[in-house]
N, C-alpha and C positions, 0 to 999 in steps of 0.2 A: 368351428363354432356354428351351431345348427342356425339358420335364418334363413325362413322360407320367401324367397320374392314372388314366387306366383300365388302365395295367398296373402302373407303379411306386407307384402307391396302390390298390391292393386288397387287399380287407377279408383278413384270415388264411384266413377259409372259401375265399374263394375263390381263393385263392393256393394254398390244398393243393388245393382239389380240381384246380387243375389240373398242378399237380406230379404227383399221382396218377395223372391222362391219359397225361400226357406220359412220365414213369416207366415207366406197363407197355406203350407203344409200344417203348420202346427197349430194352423185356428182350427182348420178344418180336423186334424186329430183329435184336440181338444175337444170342437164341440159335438165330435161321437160319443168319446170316449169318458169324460169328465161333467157329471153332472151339473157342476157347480159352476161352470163355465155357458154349458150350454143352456142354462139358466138364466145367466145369467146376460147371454149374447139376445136371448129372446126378449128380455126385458128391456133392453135398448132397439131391440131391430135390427142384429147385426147379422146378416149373411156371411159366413167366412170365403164363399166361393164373389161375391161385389167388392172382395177387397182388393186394390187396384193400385195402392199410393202408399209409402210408407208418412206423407204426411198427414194422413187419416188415423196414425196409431192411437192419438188422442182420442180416439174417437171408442177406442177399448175400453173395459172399465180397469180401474184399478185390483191390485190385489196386496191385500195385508197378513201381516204374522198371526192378526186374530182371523184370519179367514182361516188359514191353516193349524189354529189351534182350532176352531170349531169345524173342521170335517177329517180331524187326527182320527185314528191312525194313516188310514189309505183311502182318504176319501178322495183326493187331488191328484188319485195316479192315473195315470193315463194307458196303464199296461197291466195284466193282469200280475197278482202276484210271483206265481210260478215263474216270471220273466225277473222278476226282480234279486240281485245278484249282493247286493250293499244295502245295508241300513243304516243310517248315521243318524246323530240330531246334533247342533249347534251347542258353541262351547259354551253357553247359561240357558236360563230355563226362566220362563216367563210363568204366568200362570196358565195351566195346562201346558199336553203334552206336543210336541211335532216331531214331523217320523221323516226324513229325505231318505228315496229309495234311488237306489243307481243300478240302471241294468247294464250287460256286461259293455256293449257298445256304449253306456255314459262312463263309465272306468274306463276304455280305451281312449275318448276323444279327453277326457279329464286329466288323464296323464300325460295327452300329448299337448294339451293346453298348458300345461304347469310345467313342462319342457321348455314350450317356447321363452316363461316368463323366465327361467332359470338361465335358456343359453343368451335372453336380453342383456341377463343381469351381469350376463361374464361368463360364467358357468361352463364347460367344456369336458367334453370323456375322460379326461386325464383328472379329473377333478374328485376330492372325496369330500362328501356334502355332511356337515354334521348337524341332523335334525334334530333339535332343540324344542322342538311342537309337543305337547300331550297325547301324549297314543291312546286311543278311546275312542267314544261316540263324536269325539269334534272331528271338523275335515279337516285343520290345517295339517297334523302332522300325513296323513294318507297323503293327500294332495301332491305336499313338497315330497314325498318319498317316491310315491311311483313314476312323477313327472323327473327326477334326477335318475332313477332305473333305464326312465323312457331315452333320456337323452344319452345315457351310455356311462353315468359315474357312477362312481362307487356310493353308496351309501351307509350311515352311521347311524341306525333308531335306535339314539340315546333317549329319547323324549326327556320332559324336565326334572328338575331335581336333583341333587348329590352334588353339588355345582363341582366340591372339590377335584370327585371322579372324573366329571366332566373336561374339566380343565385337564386332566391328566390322559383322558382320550384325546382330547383334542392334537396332544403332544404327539402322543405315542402312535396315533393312528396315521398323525402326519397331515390331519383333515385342513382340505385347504379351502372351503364354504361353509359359511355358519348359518343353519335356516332357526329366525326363533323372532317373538317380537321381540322389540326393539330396546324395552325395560331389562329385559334381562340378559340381554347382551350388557346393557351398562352392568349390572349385579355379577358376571363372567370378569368383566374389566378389572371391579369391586375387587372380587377374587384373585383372580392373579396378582395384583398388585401385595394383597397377603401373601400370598405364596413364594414373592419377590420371581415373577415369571418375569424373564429377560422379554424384552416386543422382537428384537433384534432374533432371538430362534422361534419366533412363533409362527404353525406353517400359513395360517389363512389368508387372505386375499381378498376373497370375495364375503358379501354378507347379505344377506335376502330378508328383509324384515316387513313383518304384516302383521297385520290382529290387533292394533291398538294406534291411536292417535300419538304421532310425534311430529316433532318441528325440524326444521333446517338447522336450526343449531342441534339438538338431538342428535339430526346426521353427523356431521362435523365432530363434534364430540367421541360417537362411536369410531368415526374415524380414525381420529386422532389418536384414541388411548390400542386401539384392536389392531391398527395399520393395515384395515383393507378397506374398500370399497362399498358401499352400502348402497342399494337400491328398497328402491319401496314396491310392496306389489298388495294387493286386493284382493279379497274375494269373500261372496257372499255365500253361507252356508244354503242361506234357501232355493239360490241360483245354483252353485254347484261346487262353490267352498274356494279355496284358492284357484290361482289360473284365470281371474275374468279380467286382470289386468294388472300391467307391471312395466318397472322404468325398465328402459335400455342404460346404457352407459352415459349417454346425455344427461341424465339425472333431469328433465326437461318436465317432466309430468310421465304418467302412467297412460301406457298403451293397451286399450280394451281388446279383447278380441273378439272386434264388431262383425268377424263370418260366425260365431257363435251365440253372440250376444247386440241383442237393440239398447239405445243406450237413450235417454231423456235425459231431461233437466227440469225440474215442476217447478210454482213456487208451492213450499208445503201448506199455505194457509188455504189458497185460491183451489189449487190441484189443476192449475192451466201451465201448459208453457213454457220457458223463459226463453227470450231471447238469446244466441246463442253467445256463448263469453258471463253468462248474468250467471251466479252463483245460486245455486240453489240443492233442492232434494234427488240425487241419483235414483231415476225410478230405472230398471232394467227386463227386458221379455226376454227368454230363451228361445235360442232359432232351431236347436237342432238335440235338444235334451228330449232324452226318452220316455224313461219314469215316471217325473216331476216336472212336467213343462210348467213355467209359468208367465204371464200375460201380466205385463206391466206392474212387475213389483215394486213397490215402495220398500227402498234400502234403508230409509231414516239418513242417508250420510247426506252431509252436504256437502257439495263440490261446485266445480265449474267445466264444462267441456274444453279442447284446445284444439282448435282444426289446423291452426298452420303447420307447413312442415316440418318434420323433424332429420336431423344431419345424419341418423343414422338409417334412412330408407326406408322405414319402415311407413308406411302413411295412415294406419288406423288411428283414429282420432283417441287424443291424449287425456286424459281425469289428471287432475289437481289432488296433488294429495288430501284427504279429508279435513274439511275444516271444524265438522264438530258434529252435531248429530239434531235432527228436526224434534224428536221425539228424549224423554227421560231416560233413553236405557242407559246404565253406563260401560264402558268398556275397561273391566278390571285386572289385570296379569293379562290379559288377551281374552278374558271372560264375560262375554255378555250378559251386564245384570239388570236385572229390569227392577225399580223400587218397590212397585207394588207384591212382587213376592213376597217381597222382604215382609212386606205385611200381612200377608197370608199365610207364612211360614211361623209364624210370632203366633196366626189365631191358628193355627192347625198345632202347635206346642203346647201352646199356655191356655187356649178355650178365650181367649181373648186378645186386642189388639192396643198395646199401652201405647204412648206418646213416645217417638223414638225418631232418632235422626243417625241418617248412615255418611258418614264423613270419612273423605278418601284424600291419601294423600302421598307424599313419594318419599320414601327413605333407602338409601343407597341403590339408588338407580328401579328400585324395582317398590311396585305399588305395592300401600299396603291400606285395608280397610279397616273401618272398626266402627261398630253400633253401639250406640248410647243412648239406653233404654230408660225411664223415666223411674227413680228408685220405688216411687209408692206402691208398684206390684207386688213388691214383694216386701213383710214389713219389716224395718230397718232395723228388731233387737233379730230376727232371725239368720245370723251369718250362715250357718248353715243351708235354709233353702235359698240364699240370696247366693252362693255358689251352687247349688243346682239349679238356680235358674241360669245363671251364667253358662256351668257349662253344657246343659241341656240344647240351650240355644246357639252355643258354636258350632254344637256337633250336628245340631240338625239344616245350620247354614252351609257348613263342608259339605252334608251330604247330598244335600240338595241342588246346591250351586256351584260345588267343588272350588270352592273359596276359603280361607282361615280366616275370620271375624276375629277381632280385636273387642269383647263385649265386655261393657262396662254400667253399671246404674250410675245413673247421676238424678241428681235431685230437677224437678222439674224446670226452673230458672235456668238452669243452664243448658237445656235444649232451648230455650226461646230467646236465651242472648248469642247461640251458634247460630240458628239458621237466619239464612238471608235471603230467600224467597220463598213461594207458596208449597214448592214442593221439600219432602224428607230429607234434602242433600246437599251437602257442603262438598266440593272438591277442591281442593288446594293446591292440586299437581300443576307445575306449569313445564307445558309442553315444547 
């Protein structure tokens, strides 16, 4: 079982000092190379060569998802294109577009990142990994597939859907790791239990789950119905997708991989600080990303750091599993949705934007959405366009957002007795 001690056991000293290396390499990259940085470092008065201290990071400015939808495609690269080997974007879509490029050196250290979180989790050569991720423009399924390649398993790009199928490779392939979030492991559970699958011949073991918020009971649950082992692991598409952190077998919190990645804690109102242990917004800088460096991104998660030791040797400091998010976006099947789309998508359809409310909520294990659109758009003796406007607006939510809406009119009263705060969104799921 792969566990590196001369990198994911080093001493603290030597973990800053070379954070700090790695750090003012990539200021100094950045502000040749990336306009919008070097712009940006002027505007403060930041020399990347005076930078001295990692407790001066503060002192960086921040970077947002709208920084990177306003300089899409390649504005934020830091290497010419011709060097760029991957294109990805994240598993939802906000308004406008973003482009994460990976030169071939960020696919090699990204595999071998997502190795480590894999051989944390259990994971070992004799092992056959069944990827459960969406193959496409999202990172998770790449991620988990080349990091189990890297470590020496077998691997399964079943990506999602067919669950039946699914279940029936699972069997037949003998797959003994199941990479997927954690919803539809329960919805796989769902399944077998139709299919009267014995748990007693079932080969798995291990379970790797990310991409959406779950609880301690959640685990327990998977456990219990799947009879293997469940760890949690992280990762941001804008950083570099999965692999920026993941449990060991401690189940204790998630291990960043701080020779890769710097790690904060803000509070999201202030954008200062927190103390360390204080719960707050995961901002994260890449130390050693090619492409797409980026300088103190705001994740939207909130978490908490965990510096004490951990039993299984590893010493890079541990993330708390996510407790929810600073900002609206939601996190739906594993799909990042932002609401204001949703409203954008409604006027780029209809030439207009009615009164509508997007309400989420969980049905056998696995999420399910649905928008309820305000009936007087469309008027009420016409059934007919009142189903093209329905299915108009699914089909342009799937395509957009790779999601299935649940669209429904309702008279305007009952969007004003559902919602219970300022914004479009009810969720009901509890985690």
């Amino acid at each position: 079982m792969m566990f590196e001690p001369e990198l994911e056991g080093m001493s603290r000293l030597e973990l800053e000092q070379l954070q700090l290396e790695r750090l003012q390499a990539t200021l100094t990259r950045v502000s040749r190379n990336v306009p919008f940085y070097c712009k940006k470092f002027e505007e403060l008065g930041i020399d990347p060569y005076d930078f001295q201290s990692l407790a001066d990071v503060h002192h960086l400015p921040l970077t947002t998802r709208q920084d990177l939808r306003d300089n899409a495609p390649y504005g934020l690269f830091a290497v010419p294109l011709r060097e760029v080997v991957r294109l990805q974007t994240s598993s939802g879509f906000s308004e406008g577009t973003t482009v994460f490029g990976y030169t071939l050196g960020d696919i090699r250290k990204w595999s071998r990142l997502t190795a480590r979180v894999l051989a944390a989790g259990g994971v070992g050569r004799e092992d056959v990994v069944h990827v459960a991720h969406g193959y496409g423009l999202s990172t998770m399924a790449f991620g988990m597939h080349y990091g189990a390649e890297t470590l020496g398993a077998a691997v399964v790009p079943v990506s999602n859907g067919n669950v039946r199928r699914q279940v029936g490779i699972i069997l037949d392939y003998r797959a003994t790791t199941l990479s997927c979030i954690p919803s539809y492991a329960l919805y796989l559970a769902d399944v077998m239990d139709e299919m009267g699958v014995n748990r007693n011949v079932l080969p798995l073991r291990w379970g790797l789950f990310g991409g959406e918020v779950w609880s301690e009971g959640t685990r327990e649950t998977i456990q219990e119905r799947l009879k293997i082992v469940a760890t949690d692991n992280y990762g941001v598409s804008e950083i570099m997708g999965p692999g920026v952190a993941g449990e060991c077998l401690e189940r204790q919190g998630m291990h960043i991989n701080e020779d890769h990645f710097l790690a904060e804690i803000i509070d999201p109102m202030t954008l200062k600080p927190l103390p360390p242990g204080e719960i707050g917004e995961l901002v994260l800088t890449t130390l050693t990303k090619e492409a797409l460096p980026m300088i103190r991104f705001r994740t939207g998660d909130l978490t908490r750091l965990l510096f004490e030791p951990c039993a299984c040797g590893r010493t890079m400091v541990r993330m708390e599993r996510i407790h929810g998010r600073s900002d609206d976006m939601l996190i739906i099947q594993g799909v990042n949705v932002f609401p204001e789309r949703i409203g954008a998508i409604l006027v780029e359809t209809h030439k207009a934007e009615p009164d509508h409310l997007i309400v989420v909520d969980r049905h056998g294990g696995l999420d399910r959405a649905m928008l309820l659109v305000e009936a007087n758009m469309v008027a009420p003796d016409q059934i007919k366009a009142q189903q093209k406007f329905i299915d108009l607006t699914r089909q342009r939510l799937a395509m957009e957002l790779g999601l299935v809406f649940e669209v429904k009119l309702v008279e305007r009263s009952t969007i004003a007795e559902l919602q219970t705060g300022p914004n479009r969104v009810v969720d009901r799921r509890k985690f």
